[in-house]
N, C-alpha and C positions, 0 to 999 in steps of 0.2 A: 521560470516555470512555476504552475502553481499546483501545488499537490495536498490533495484531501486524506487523512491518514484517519481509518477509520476503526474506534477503539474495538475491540472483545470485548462483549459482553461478561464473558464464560470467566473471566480475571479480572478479581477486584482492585490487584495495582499491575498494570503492564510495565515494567521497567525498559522490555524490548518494543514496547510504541513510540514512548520520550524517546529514546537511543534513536530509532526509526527519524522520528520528529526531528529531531537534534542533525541528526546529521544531513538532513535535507537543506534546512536553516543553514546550516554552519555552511554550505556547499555556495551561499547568495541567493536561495530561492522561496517562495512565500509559502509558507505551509501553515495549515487548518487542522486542526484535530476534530471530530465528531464530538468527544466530550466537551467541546466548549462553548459549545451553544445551548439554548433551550427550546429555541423552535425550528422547527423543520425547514420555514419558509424561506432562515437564514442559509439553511443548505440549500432550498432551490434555486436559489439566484447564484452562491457559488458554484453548484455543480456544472451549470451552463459554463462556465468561464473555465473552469481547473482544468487543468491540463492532465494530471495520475490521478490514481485513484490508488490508495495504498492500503492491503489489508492484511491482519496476519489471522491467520488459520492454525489452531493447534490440532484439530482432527484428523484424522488418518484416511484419504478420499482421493481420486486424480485429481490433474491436474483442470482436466477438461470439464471435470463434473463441481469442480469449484471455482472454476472459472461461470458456467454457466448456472447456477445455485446463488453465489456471489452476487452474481449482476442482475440477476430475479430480486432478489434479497434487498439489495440495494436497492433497486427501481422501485419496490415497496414501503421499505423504512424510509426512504426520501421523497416521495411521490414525485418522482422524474421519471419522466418518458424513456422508451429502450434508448440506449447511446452505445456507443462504442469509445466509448474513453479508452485511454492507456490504464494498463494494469497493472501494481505489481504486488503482487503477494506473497506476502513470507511464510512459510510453512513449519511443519514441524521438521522437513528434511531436504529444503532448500527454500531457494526464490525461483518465483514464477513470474512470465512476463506475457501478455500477447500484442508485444509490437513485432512479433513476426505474426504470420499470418492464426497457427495454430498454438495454444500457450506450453512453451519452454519454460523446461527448466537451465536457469540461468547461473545458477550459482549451488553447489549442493554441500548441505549443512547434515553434521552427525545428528544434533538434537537445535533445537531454535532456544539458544537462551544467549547472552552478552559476550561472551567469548566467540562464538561463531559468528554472530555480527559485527564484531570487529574485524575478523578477515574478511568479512564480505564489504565491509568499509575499507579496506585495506586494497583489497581489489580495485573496487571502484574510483580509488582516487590513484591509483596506479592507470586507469585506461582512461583516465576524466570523466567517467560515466556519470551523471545527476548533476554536472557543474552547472549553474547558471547562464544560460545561453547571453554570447553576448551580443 
């Protein structure tokens, strides 16, 4: 799987994006940061291919209204057309996802900082979620 993990602006070191990053990686899968590029065009060509789309949200907003904010937002800072990629977003009080139909919350977090993503890491390699499709 290829997942595009896309930095905050709003924090000048994310320690929970690398974490994010890292554990995607560690799992056999290709992962992209948004900070690693300098031109846009480089994300146009990957976004056609990436499989997630991964974002963390510290503001206080549903789930639906930053889901659709998000992928406005997105379609603009990357000049890509509407998509329907997989989502998943970490928030300030869980993770969000819209491969069901309407975006769930998936996993629910007291605050979003390294400790809580450890158990959401912990989880996830307890149901094989994110492993590398084989």
């Amino acid at each position: 799987m290829k997942y595009l993990v896309i930095e905050n602006k709003e924090r000048e070191v994310d320690e929970c994006l690398y974490d994010i990053a890292d554990f995607f990686w560690n799992n056999g899968n290709e992962v992209y940061i948004s900070n690693n590029y300098n031109n846009k065009i480089d994300y146009q060509e990957f976004v056609k291919c990436c499989d997630w789309i991964v974002l963390l949200i510290y503001g206080d907003c549903s789930p639906a209204s930053f889901f659709e904010s998000e992928q406005e937002k997105f379609q603009k800072d990357f000049k890509v057309e509407k998509s329907n990629k997989l989502m998943l977003v970490f928030s300030i009080n869980g993770v969000y996802s819209n491969t069901i139909p309407f975006p769930h919350k998936i996993f629910h977090f007291e605050k979003l900082d390294q400790n809580e993503l450890k158990r959401f890491f912990s989880w996830c390699r307890r149901l094989n979620l994110f492993d590398k499709q084989r």
